[in-house]
N, C-alpha and C positions, 0 to 999 in steps of 0.2 A: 437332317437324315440321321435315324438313331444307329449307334451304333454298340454292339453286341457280342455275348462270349464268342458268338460265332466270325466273330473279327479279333478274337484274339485278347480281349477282356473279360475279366473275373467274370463267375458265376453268381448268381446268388443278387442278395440286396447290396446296391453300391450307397455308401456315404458319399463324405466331402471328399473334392477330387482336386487337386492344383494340376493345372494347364500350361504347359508353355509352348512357343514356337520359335524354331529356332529363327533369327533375322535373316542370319547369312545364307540360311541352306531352307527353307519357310517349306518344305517337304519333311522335315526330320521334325518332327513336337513330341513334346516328354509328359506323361499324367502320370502324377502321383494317385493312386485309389485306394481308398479306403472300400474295405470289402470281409471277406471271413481273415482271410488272412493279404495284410497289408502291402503294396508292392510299387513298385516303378515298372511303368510300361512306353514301349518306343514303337513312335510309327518312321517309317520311312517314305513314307507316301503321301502325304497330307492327310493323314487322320482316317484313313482307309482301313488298314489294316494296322493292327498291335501286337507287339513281342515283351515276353515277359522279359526286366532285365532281370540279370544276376544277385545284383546288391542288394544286402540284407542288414547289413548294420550302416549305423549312420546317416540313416537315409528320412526316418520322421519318428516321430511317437506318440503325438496327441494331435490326431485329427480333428476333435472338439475347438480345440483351441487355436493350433493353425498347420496347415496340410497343402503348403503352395511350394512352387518350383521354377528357377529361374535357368533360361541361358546367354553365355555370353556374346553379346549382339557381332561380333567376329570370330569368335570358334562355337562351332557347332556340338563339338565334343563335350564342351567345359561346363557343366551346369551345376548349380548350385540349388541347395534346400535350405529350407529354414523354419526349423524347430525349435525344441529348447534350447539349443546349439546351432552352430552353423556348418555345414560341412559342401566340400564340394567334389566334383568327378571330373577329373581331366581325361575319362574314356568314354564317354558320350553316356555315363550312367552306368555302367558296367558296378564300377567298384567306387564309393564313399571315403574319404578319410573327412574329421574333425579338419576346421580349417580357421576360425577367429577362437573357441577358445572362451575360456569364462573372464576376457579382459574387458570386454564388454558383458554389457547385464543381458541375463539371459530372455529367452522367451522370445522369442523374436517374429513381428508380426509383416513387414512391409518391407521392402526391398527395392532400387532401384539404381540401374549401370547408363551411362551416359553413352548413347547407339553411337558414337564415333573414338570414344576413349573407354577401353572398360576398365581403364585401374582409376578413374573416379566413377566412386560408387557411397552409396546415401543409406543408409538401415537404419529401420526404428524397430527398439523392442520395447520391455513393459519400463523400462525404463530411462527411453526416451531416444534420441538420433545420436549415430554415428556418423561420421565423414571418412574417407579414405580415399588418398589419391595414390598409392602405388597399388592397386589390386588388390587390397585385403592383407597387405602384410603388416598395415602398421593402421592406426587410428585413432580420430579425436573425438572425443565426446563433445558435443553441443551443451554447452555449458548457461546460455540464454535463452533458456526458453523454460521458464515457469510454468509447467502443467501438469503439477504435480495432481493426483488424485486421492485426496482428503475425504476418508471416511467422517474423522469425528477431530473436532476442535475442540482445546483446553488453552488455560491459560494458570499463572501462577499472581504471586504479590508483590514480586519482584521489581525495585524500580532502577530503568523501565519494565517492564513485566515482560517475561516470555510468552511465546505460546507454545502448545505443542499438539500433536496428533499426528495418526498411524492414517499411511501413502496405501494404496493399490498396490501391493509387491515392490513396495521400496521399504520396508520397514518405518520403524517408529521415530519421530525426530522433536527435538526442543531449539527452538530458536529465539532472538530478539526481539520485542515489537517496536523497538528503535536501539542506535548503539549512538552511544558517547564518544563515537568516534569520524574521524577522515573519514571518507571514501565508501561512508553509507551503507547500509545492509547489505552483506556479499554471502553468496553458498558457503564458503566455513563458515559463516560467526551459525549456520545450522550442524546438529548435532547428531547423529545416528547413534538411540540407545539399544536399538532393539531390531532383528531384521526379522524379514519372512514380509507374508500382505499384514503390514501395519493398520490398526484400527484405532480402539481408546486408549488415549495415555491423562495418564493421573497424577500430578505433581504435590507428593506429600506436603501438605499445608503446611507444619510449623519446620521444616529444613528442604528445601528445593533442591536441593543436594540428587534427593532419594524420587525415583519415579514408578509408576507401575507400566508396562507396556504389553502389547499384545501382539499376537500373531494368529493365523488361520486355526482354526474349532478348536478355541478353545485355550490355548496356548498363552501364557503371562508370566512376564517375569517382574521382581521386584530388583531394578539397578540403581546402583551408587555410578551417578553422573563422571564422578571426578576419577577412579581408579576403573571403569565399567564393568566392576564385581558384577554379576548377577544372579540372583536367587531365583530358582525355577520355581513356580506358588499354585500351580494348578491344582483345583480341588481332586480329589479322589472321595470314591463313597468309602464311608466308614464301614461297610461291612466287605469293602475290598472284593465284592462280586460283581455290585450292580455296575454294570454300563452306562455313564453318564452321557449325556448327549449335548453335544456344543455346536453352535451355529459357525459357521465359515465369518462370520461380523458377531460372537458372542457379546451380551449384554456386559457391562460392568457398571459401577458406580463406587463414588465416594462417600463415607458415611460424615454428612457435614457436624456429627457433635461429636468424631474422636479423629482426632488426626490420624493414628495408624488403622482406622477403620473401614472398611471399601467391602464394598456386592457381588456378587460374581454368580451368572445364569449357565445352568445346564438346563436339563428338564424341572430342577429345583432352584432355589434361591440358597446362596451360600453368603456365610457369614464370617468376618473376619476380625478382631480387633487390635490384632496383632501382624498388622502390616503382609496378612497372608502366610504366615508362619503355620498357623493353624485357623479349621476351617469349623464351622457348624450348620449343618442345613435348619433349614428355617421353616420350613414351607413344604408342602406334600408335590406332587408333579401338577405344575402348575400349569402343562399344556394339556391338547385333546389326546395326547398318548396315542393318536391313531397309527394303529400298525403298520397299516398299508405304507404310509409315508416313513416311513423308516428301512427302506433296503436301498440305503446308498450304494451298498458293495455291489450293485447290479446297476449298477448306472454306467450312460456312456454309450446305449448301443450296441455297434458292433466293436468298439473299443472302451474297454468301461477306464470311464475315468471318473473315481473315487479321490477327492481331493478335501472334501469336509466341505468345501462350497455346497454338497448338492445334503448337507445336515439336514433335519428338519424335526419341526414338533421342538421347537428348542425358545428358548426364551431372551427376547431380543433388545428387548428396553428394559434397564431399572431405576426408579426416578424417587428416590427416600425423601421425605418432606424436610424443608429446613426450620419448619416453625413444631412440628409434633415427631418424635425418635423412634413412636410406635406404628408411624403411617409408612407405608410403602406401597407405592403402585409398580406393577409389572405388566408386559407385552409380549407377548408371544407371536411368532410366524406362522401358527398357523390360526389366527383370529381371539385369541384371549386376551382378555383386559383383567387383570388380578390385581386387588387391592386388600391389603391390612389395615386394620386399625390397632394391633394389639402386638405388634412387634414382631407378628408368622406366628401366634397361637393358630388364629384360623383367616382365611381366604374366602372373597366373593369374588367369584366371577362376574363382571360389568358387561359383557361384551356384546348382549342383546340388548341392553340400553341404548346401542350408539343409533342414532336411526339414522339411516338408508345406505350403512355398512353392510357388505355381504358376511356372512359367516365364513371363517376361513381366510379372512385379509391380513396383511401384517398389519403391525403394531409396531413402528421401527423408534418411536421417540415418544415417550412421556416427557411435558414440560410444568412442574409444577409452581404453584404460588411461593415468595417471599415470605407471604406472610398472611396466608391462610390455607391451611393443612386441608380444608377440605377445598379446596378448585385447584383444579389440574387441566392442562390442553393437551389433548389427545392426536396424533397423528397416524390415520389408517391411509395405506393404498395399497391398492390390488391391480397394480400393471402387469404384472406376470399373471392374470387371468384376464388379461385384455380390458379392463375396464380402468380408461385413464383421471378419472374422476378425481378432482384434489379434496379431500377429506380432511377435515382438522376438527374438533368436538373439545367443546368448553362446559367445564362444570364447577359449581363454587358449594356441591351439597356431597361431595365423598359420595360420587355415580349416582347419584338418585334420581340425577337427569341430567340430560345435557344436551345441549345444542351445537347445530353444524352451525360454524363461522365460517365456512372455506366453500364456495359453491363452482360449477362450471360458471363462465364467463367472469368471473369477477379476477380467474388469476388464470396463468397459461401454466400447464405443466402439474402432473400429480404431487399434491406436497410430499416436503421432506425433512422438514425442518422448524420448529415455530421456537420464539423464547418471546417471555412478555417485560417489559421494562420493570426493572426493581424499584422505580420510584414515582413512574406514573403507570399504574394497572393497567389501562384502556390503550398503551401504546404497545403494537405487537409488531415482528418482524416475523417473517414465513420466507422459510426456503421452498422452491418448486426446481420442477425440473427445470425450470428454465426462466430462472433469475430469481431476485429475492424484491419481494414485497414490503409495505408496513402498512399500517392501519394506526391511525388514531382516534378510533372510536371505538373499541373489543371487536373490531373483525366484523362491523355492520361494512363497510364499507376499505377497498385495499387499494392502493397505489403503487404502481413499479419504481424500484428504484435503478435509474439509469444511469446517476450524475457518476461518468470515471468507471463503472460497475456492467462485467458483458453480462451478456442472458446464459449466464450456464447452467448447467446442475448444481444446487447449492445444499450440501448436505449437511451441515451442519452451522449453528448458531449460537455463539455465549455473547453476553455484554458484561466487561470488567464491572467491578461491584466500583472499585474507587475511580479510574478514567473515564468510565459511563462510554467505551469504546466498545464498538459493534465488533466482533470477531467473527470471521468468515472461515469455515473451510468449502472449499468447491470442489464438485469432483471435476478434474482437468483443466483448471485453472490458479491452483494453488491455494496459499491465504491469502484474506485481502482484511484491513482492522477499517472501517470506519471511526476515523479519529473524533473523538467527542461528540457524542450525540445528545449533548444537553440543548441546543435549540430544536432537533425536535421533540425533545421533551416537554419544552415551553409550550410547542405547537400544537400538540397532543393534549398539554391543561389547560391548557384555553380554550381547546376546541377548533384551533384554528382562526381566533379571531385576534392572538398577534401579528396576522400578516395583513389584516388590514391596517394596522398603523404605517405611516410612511418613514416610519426607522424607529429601529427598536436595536437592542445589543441587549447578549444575552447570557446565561449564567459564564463564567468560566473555566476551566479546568486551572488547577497549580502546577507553577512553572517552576525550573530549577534550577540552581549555579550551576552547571554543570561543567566540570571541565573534557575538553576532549582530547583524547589520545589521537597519536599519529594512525596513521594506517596499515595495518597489517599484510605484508605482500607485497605485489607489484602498486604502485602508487595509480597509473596510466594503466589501464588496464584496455582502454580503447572500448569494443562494441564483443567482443566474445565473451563476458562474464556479465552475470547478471546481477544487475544490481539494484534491490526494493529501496522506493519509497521511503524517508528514514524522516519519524517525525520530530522538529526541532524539541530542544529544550527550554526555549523561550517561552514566552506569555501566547496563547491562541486565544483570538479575539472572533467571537464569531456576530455578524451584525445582519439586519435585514434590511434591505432598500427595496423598498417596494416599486415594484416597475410601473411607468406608465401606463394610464387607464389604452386600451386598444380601441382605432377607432371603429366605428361600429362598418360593416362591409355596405359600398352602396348597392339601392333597391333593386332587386330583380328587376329588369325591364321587361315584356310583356313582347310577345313575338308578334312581330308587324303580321295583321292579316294577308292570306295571300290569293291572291286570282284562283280562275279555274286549272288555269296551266302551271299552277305552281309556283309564279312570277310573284313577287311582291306587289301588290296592291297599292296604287299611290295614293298617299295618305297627304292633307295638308298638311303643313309644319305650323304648330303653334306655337305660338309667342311664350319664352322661358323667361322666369323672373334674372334678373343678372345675379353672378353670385360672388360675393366678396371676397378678393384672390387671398387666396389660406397659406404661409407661412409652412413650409415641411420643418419637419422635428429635425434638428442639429443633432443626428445619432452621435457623433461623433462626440460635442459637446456633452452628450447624456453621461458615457461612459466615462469620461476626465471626470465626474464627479469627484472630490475628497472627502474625506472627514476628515475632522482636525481632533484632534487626542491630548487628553491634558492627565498625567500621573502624578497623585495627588499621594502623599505617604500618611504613617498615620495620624501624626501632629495637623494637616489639614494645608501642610506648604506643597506647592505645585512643584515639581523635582523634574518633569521632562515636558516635553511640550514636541509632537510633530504630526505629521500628515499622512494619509494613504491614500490613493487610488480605490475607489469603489466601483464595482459595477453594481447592475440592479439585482434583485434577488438575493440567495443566502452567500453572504460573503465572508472569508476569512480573512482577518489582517493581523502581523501581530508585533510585540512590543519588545526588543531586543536586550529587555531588566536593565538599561543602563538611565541615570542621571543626563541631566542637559551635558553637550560636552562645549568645549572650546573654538573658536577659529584659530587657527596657525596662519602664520605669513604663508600668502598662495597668489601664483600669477593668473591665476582662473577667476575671472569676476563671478562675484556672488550673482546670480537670479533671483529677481523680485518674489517674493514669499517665499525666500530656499530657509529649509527647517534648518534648525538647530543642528549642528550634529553630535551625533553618540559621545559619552563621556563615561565615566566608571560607573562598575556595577551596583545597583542596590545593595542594602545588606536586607538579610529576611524579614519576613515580616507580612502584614497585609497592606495594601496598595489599592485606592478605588481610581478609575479609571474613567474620563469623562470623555464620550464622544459627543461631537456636533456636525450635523452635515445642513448647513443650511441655517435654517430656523430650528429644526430638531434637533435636541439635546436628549442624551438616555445615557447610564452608567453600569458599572460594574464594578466587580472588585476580582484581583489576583491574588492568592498567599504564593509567594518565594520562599522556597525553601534551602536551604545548603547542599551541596554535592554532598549526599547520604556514605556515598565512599570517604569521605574525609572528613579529618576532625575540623571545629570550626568553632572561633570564639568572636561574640559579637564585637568585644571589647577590639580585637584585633582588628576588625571588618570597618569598623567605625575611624580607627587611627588609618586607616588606609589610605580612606575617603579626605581624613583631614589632611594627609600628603598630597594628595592631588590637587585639594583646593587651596593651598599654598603654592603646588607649583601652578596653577593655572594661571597665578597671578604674574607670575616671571614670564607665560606664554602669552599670556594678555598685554604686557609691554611689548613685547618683541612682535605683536599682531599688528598692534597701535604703531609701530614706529615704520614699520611696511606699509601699512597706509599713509604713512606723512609724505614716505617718497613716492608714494602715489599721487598724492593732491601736490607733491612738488612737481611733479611731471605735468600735470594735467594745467597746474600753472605758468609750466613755462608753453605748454602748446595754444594757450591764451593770447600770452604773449606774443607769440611769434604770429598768429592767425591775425591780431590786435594789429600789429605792426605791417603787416602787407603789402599796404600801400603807401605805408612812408617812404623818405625820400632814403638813398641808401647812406646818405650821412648821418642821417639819426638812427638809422637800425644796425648799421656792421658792426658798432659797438657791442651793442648788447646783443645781437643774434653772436658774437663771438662769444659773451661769456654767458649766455644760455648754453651752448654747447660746451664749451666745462663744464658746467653746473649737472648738464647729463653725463659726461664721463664720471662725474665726483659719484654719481644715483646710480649712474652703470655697475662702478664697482665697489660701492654699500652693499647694493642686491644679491652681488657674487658672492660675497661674507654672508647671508643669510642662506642661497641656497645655488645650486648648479644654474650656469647661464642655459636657455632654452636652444632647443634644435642644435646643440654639441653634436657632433659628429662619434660615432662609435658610443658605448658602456663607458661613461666616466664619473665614479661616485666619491665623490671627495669628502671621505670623512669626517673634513675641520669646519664644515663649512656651519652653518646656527641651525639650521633645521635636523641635520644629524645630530646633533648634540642634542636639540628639545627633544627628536624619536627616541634617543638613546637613555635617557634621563626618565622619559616616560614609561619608556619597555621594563625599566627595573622599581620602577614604582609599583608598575601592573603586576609584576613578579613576587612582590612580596606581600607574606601574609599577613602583612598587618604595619607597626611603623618599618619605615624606611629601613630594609637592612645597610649596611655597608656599602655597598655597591650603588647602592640608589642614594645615600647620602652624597658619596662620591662624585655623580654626576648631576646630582641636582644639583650643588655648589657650582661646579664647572658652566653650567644652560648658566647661572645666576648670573657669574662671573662675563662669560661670552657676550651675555644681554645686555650688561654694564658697560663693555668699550665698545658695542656699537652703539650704544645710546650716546655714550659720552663723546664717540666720533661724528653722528648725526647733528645732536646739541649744539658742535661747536661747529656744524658746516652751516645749521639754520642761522645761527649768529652772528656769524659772520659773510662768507662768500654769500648766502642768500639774500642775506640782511643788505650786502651791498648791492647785490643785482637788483633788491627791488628798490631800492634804490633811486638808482639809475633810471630804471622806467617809471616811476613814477613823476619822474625830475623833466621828462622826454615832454617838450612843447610841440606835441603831436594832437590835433584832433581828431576824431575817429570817421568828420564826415569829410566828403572828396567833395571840392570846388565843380561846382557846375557853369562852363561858358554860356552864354547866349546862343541860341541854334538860329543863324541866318538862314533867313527867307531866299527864296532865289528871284 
């Protein structure tokens, strides 16, 4: 039933309206309306009749954006708005004050009070969830929940490399793509240089120091990271009249042949090579200039909201070639495809070229060639004019033609994204609304990528030039790196036909000494802080196990004919050949597959040797840069084919690396390189190694002589099992001094390491296994030969090794030497007298 001014609501045309009803009192509901002029209205009747309220400030301000109203599910009076701000009315609407405050980030979209407690209450604005359990006095920010909304993705040289790019109304940020440290990528190690709705950020190539960033139409600044100095660099026209016009997402770029050089879109192309200091236009108005689309200031409706989002005729992609200084291609929003040859002497327009593009689509990304100035891949969509069609157009002739590679049904979701691999041409990735694709064939044919990866808006795409790492940003999903994508690179120059071999290993990325720092902060931080994915510094080894052929599904059977009634029809049964009972697949056993690993240095000697778990398909495994290590004396029996274990690190260098899984053999090669933060001398790295393999040898006695009290133990339970059925005049002897002989090995063992299942934390420092860890920690520690310290204890391990050896020596040569003795002396047969078994 509609309801009308003549019930006490506005005149005129109504906008957006928020709703509420009160819980407690479900007769009392509150609308906010948008109308000529904006207000709060209250029924008292269930929606019957409305009164204008009083309250005039604090109450909303952009209906476009959000115009909702809440009340408290036990006071009827108490209701709350939420706008850019939050305010509430403890007089049932009457009067407004501000009530949370710019402590939380503004904007605020979504609201919710728990109907039995209303001081727990939940809000989300543009920058993400609040908590509050005393009614809005005090509050936490949600700190794990990754959804950020990433316009445009960048990365720098840095190792490990950052990335960076500008959020939805969170500003501009520079972050890690791994850290050298504890407790793995955390919200600080990201950086806020720039705020407002963040977009493109650009990290000056020869000092990362220095970044460009962006904010809403038009707005950039040039900041120094470390002091966060920032230079305001916005173009202005030189004749200080013209009105330039910037997109709410303006264009920029980097010029790849001057480091302080970078692009910048208004209706013109502006030029920089002085880091934005000073500007020069390049290019005449390279959009349609149509008039009509230029009165933002009238935007809005009945409430105009004028924010530079609603910009237009503005130019939206700039994409300079990195193989020619004089090519540059441009985009525009409202359908222009502009290209130079000659450095902005003069412009063609492309954009009747694209075929079965409408006139008037954006152009939101040009993605050009490595290394041919004339092919470019073009990104048109026209979802704001209801046509969701994914559009993506390749040319290799500088627009003299081109073709669509992006069609309906081959991807879901209007593209938004596309980069083409720098080292194999025909491999592409495309972002779409809803998820990211690749192809390895130019876009004849696409694939979803889903391994780890949701379906969201993927708006942006780079692949690091040296880690061949896929960089992601998402809108509401944050970043995501695809860590080395050199197997499908292989995949894509093949064609695809390294996946039929049944193992293959494939190029690999360089791994690094890295040392790592403690953790910054709380150590434990539990489940409220979020924390990425942090990729190792070791060797990634990526390998292919081709899965089992599938069996093929059995034959359709054929529907038994049926009577007139519908009944099955009886049919004879005929005679079935018998069929040979078939064996099911050991899933279980598939998956324990290993490969076995051999690291071979560059003289051609085998330096580590272990194993990995494989399952089927594209597998990672990886190699932890260390040498074979040692055994230490341990009460834990070894397991039949238990690997080596870990021993000290390689020094640099290159390393080929031999996998087998089976009968298949395929290799690789790693370079190690030094922790680039530190100095490093081979000569040093190398005396290192020769300390360890001197002390291994003092660890390799003291292993060997744990073992002897082991085969002495195992020998007297021979004994003893031997003797069972002797009579007990020949065994109490010797079962007596077997039992010395274990107290003498009982407490040998205590001298190596703590007795097991000790009651309480008891770590006895003297004992020979602290002494090896102790001896070894200061080896590991030092840069090169043994400092002091490590001389120190390694004499001490040497020392400690020598009076249990020389305590064991004289117990084998003698106490043992007698006890065996003895049993050997024992006129004891092993078999037992059998009587005659009488008959009855």
């Amino acid at each position: 039933e509609r309801r009308t001014a003549k019930d006490g609501l506005p005149k005129g045309d109504l906008g957006r309206i928020g709703l509420a009803i009160a819980p407690s009192k479900p007769n009392i509901v509150y609308a906010l309306v948008e109308a000529k002029e904006n207000n709060l209205y209250k029924s008292y009747d269930g929606g019957r009749k409305w009164q204008k309220m009083p309250a005039k400030d604090n109450v909303s301000n952009r209906p476009f954006y959000y115009h909702d109203i809440f009340v408290d599910p036990l006071n009827e009076n108490r209701v709350f708005s939420i706008w850019s701000t939050m305010s509430k009315s403890e007089d049932g609407g009457k009067t407004f004050e501000p009530w949370v405050g710019w402590k939380v980030h503004p904007d605020h979209h979504a609201f919710w009070i728990h109907p039995k407690n209303p001081k727990f209450m939940i809000e989300g604005n543009d920058g993400g969830m609040n908590i509050s359990r005393d009614g809005g006095k005090t509050w936490r920010f949600v700190e794990n929940l990754p959804l950020a909304q990433f316009y445009h993705i960048n990365y720098d040289m840095d190792i490990p490399y950052n990335i960076c790019g500008g959020m939805q109304d969170n500003g501009s940020w520079v972050g890690p793509s791994a850290v050298w440290q504890s407790g793995g990528i955390r919200n600080h190690h990201w950086q806020e240089v720039f705020f407002g709705d963040g977009f493109d950020v650009g990290i000056r190539p020869d000092n990362n120091r220095y970044v460009y960033a962006m904010s809403q139409g038009g707005n950039i600044g040039y900041i120094d990271r470390e002091t966060g100095k920032t230079t305001f660099i916005k173009p202005v026209h030189p004749d200080g009249d013209t009105p330039l016009r910037f997109n709410w997402n303006a264009a920029f770029a980097q010029n790849p042949f001057h480091d302080c050089g970078i692009y910048f879109g208004s209706q013109f192309l502006h030029k920089s090579l002085d880091c934005g200091q000073t500007w020069e236009i390049i290019s005449p108005d390279l959009t349609t200039n149509d008039t009509t689309k230029q009165h933002q200031d009238k935007s809005g409706g009945l409430t105009i909201d004028a924010t530079n989002a609603e910009n237009f005729t503005t130019i939206i992609a700039i994409a300079p070639s990195p193989v020619d200084e004089q090519v540059i291609w441009v985009g525009t929003d409202d359908g222009n495809l502009q290209l130079t040859r000659d450095g902005g002497a003069t412009w063609s327009n492309l954009a009747s070229r694209l075929p079965d593009a409408r006139p008037g689509s954006w152009i939101p990304q040009i993605e050009v060639s490595q290394h041919n100035a004339g092919e470019a891949f073009v990104v048109v969509n026209d979802y704001r004019r209801n046509d969701w069609r994914p559009m993506v157009f390749h040319t290799t002739d500088f627009g003299a033609s081109f073709r669509r590679i992006v069609r309906e049904g081959q991807v879901t979701g209007h593209a938004l994204a596309i980069v083409q691999d720098p080292d194999v041409p025909n491999l592409l990735w495309l972002g779409t609304d809803y998820g990211l694709y690749f192809s390895i064939d130019a876009g004849q044919n696409w694939n979803k990528w889903t391994n780890d990866y949701p379906s969201v808006s993927t708006r942006d795409l780079k692949i690091h030039p040296r880690e061949k790492d896929l960089i992601v940003g998402t809108f509401g999903r944050a970043a995501w790196i695809l860590d080395d994508t050199r197997p499908i690179q292989e995949i894509a120059r093949s064609g695809g036909k390294v996946l039929e071999k049944p193992f293959a290993v494939f190029p690999a990325p360089d791994a690094w000494l890295a040392e790592y720092k403690s953790v910054e902060g709380t150590r434990f931080v539990a489940d409220a802080t979020f924390r990425g994915d942090n990729r190792p510094a070791n060797a990634m080894i990526s390998v292919w196990v081709k899965p089992p052929a599938q069996s093929p599904p059995p034959p359709e059977t054929t529907p038994e004919p049926t009577g007139k009634k519908g009944k099955k029809a009886a049919k004879k049964a005929e005679p079935q050949p018998e069929k040979a009972p078939q064996s099911k697949p050991d899933r279980k056993k598939e998956k324990e597959k290993k490969v076995k690993v051999r690291v071979l240095n560059e003289a051609g000697d085998t330096i580590r040797t272990f194993s990995a778990k494989v399952d089927t398909g594209l597998v990672r495994i990886s190699w932890d840069l260390s040498h074979d290590g040692i055994d230490f004396p341990s009460r834990r029996p070894q397991r039949p084919g238990q690997d080596t274990p870990s021993g000290y690190s390689v020094v640099p260098g290159t390393y080929k690396l031999v996998l087998m899984l089976g009968d298949h053999t395929d290799s690789t090669t790693v370079t190690v390189h030094p922790d680039p933060r530190l100095p490093y001398s081979l000569e040093n790295g190398k005396a290192k190694q020769a300390a360890f393999d001197e002390f291994y040898q003092t660890v390799r006695l003291a292993t060997d002589a744990w073992k002897r009290l082991d085969e002495a133990e195992k020998t007297l339970d021979r004994v003893d099992k031997a003797l069972e059925n002797a009579p007990d005049s020949l065994k109490t002897d010797i079962q007596k001094q077997g039992k010395a002989l274990r107290d003498s090995i009982r407490q040998m063992r205590d001298i190596f390491m703590d007795p097991p299942n000790q009651k309480g934390i008891q770590r006895n420092p003297n004992t020979l296994m602290r002494v090896l860890f102790t001896a070894y920690r200061y080896i590991d520690n030092s840069d090169g030969a043994p400092n002091a310290s490590a001389q120190v204890t390694t004499d001490k391990a040497r020392r400690e090794v020598g009076r249990i050896l020389d305590r064991m020596n004289a117990f084998f040569e003698k106490d043992f030497a007698d006890y065996r003795q003895k049993v050997e002396a024992v006129p004891f047969s092993l078999f037992k007298d059998f009587e005659p078994l009488k008959k009855e």
